[in-house]
N, C-alpha and C positions, 0 to 999 in steps of 0.2 A: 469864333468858329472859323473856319481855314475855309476859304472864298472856292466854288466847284471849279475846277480848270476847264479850260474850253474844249478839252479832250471829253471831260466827262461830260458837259453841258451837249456835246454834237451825241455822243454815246446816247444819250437820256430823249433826245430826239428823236431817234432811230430806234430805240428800244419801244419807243409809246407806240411808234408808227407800224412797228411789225406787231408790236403785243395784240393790237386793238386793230388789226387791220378789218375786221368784220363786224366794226360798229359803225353806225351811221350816224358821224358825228363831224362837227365845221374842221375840215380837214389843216393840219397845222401846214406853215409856210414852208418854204424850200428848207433843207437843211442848209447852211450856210459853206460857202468853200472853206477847206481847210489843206492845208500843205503837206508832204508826206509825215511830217514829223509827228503831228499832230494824228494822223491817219493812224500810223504806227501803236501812237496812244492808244487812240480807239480800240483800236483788237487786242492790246492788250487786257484793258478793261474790260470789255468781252468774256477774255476767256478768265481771269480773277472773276468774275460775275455768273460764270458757267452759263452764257446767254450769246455764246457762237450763234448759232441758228438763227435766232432772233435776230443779231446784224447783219448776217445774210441773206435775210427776207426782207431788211430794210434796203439794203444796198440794190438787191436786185431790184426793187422798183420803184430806185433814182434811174434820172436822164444820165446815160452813160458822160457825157462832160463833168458830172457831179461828182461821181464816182471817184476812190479812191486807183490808184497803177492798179495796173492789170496785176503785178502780183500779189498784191496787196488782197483786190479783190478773187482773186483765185484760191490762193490761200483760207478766203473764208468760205468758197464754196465746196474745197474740199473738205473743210471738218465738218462743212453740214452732209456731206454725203458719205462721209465717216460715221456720222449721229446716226443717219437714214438707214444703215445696215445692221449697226448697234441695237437701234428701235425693234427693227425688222425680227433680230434675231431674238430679241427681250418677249417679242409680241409669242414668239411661235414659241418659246419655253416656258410662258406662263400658259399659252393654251394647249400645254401637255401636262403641267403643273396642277392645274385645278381639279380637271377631269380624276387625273390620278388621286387626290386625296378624297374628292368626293366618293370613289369606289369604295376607299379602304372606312370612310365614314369620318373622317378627319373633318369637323366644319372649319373653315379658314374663310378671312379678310385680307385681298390685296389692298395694302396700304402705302398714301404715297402714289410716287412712280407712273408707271404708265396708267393706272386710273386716272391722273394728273392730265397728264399728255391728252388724253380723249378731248381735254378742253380749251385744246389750245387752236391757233387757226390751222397752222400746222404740226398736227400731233409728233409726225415723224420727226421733227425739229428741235424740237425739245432736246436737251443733253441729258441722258439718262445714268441713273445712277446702280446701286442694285435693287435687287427685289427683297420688299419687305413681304412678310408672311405673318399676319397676325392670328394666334390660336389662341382663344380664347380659357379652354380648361388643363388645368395641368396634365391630365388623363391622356387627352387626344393631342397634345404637346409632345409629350415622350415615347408614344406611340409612331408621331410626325419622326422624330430625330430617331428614332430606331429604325425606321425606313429610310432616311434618308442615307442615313450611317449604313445597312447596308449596299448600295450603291454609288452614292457620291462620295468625295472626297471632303473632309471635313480643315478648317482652319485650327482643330488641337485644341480649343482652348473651351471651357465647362463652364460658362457665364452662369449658369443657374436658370436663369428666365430668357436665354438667348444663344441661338447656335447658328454658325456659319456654315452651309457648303459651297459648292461651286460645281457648275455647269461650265467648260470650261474657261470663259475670261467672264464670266456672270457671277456674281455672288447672289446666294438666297440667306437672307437672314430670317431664321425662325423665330418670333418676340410669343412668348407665354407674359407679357406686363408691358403693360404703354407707362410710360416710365412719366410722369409728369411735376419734376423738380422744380417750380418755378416760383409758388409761393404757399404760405403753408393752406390759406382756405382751397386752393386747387387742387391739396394733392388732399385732404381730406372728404372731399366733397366728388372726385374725377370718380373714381371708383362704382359706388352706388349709379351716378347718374350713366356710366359706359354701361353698367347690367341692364339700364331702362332701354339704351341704343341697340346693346345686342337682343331685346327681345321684339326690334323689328323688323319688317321684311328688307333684306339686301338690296342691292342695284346689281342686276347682271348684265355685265356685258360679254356677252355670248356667255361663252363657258366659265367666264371667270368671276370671282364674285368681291362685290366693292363695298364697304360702309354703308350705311344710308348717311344721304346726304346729310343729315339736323348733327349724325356724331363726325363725319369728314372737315364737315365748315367750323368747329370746333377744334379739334385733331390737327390740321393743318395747321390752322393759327399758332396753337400750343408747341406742336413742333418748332415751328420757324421764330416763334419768341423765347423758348429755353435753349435755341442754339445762338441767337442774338444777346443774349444778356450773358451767358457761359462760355460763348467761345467768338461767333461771327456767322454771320450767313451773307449766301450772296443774293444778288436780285432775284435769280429764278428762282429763289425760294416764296419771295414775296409771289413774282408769277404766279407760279403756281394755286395762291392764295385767290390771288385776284379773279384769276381766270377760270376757277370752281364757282364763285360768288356769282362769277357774273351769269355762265351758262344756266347754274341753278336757280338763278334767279328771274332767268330772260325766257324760262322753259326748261329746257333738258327732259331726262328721263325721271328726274326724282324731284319736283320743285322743293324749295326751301317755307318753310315758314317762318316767315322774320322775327314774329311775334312770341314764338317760341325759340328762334334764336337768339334774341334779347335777351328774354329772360335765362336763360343757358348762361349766359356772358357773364350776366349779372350774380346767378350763385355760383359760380366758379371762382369768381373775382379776379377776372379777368379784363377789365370796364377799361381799366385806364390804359393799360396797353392796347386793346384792341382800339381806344379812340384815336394814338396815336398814329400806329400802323393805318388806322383809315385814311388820317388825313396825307399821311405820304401817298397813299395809294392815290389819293385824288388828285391833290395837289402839285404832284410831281413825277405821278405812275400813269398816269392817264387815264386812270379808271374811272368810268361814269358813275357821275355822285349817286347819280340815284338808286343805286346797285349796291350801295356800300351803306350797310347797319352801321348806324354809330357816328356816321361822319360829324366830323366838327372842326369848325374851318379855324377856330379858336388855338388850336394845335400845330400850327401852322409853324414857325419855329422849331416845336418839339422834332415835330418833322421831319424839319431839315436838320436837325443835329442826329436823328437818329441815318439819315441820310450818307450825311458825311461818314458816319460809323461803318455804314455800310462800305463804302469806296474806300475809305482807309484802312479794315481788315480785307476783304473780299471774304471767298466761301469758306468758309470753318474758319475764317482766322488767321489763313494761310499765306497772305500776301501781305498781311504787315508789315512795313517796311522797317518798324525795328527789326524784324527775326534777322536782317540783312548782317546786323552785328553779332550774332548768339556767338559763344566761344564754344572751340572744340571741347571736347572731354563731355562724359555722361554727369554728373554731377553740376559741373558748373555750365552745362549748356540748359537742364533743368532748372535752375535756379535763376538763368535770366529768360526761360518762358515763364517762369511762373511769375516774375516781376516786371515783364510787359502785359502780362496777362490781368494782374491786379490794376496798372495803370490804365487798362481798358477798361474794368470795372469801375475804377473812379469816375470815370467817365460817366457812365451809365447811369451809377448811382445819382446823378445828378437830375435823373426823368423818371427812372422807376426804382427809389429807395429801397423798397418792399423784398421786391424782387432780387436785386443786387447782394441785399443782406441775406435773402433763403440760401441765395444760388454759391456764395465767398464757401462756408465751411464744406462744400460738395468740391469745389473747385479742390481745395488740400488735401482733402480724403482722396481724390481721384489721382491726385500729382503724388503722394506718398506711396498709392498703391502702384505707380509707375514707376516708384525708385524702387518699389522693395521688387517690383517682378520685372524690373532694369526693360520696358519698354520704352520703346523712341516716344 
């Protein structure tokens, strides 16, 4: 496995320090100096990690000598007040979002997203993505996208269980199916147990209504691990994981019960992934062990391979350094994503077999339906 470079080892410092800054916990040492070059690294890895913010709440409170040039560090204070207005603007169209479907009797889950954000130290910090909408019955689903459709502007395309609009630089994705490809006991068993989730009381914050915590701390996971084994995700996706577990676990408005999130883990069959992802989380995420179901320090290795995976794609995949080669043309530039894409899965295959072999025949399905309707 390929040694962390000192770019990313300073990154993974600053990243604990701002994740966790409202833990009380033996505070780590100075970050170490580091030269522009090196600096330079940093934010890029940052923004491959979609975790801007985060290095901007670490930076800000280093001793200005520590710090990286002023442009350096300017530059990351504005995309964090780039995020801050992004947040700002996300916040006040989901709470004109809810309200409105609740009238027409539309029941919906904000999923994801700024429900996320609530748990971080700086919610507004967070790098936001779009809004997910989860509707539960086909009924009040097409009912959703008949309202939508008249008013918004829609992205043209008839996914079946999923519609795009847009709010102007916001997307709202409507999901009628939590899609969960990961392994076969998962996607057999997700179903029945999300009907026992949806039949109890929600988390509102204010007007807007979230998950219960027991199907979120679940959901999460399964997200951030079918886009890890299919394509790549970046840390703030782990975040996001971590920093649910931990508020719900330290308090919050909905605590967790662990003893029934075990058992959740355990018929889902999910066990082996989630021990892995634990122990990075502890191990090298900063997250307090004692917060973390499952941890096992025995995974320690798997870990950090899964680790590397992470900084070698970054979010979706996207920063791979093979794609650096792909050849022009539609055809032959598909053909070598789809052949760095399987050498990522070899990779995989090497931690979670199971998984790797559900996820290969989805992978072709998805790449041929991309040649035949010639999407990038």
């Amino acid at each position: 496995m390929k040694r962390f470079t000192k770019a990313e080892q300073l990154f993974l410092h600053l990243f604990r320090r701002a994740l966790w800054a409202d833990v009380p916990t033996t505070p780590e040492a100075e970050a170490p100096m580091a030269d522009e070059a090196t600096w330079l690294r940093v934010v890029d890895v940052a923004v491959e990690q979609t975790c801007q913010g985060l290095l901007a709440d670490a930076l800000s409170q280093m001793p200005a000598d520590r710090r990286p040039s002023k442009p350096i560090y300017f530059s990351m204070v504005n995309m964090t007040a780039e995020a801050e207005d992004r947040n700002r603007n996300m916040n006040r169209c989901l709470h004109g979002l809810f309200p409105m479907l609740e009238r027409q009797g539309i029941p919906a889950w904000l999923l994801k997203g700024q429900g996320l954000a609530r748990c971080y130290p700086q919610p507004l910090h967070r790098m936001s993505g779009d809004i997910d909408v989860f509707i539960p019955t086909a009924e009040a689903f097409d009912r959703a996208v008949e309202l939508f459709a008249k008013h918004l502007p829609g992205d043209g395309l008839e996914e079946g269980h999923e519609r795009t609009f847009h709010v102007d630089d916001i997307a709202i994705e409507l999901h009628s199916l939590i899609v969960t490809d990961l392994n076969g006991r998962l996607r057999r068993n997700f179903p029945a147990w999300c009907q026992q989730q949806l039949a109890k009381p929600p988390v509102m914050w204010d007007d807007v209504v979230l998950p219960p915590a027991s199907f979120n701390a679940i959901f999460v996971f399964v997200h951030l691990a079918r886009h890890y084994v299919g394509g790549g995700i970046g840390l703030r996706q782990v975040a996001d994981w971590m920093r649910f577990l931990y508020v719900h676990r330290t308090g919050g408005d909905s605590p967790l019960d662990v003893a029934e999130l075990e058992r959740d883990i355990e018929h889902l069959g999910i066990k082996r992934l989630w021990q892995v992802f634990a122990t990075l989380a502890v191990d090298y995420l900063g997250c307090p062990a004692e917060v973390m179901p499952l941890y096992d320090p025995h995974h320690h290795r798997d870990a950090a391979m899964v680790l590397r995976c992470i900084f070698d794609e970054g979010n979706f995949g996207h920063h791979d350094t093979a794609m650096d080669h792909r050849p022009d043309g539609f055809l032959a530039g598909k053909a070598f994503s789809f052949l760095v894409q399987v050498r990522r899965m070899v990779h995989k295959f090497q931690l979670f077999p199971r998984e790797t072999l559900f996820c290969f025949p989805i992978l072709i399905r998805d790449g041929m339906g991309r040649i035949v309707g010639r999407k990038a």
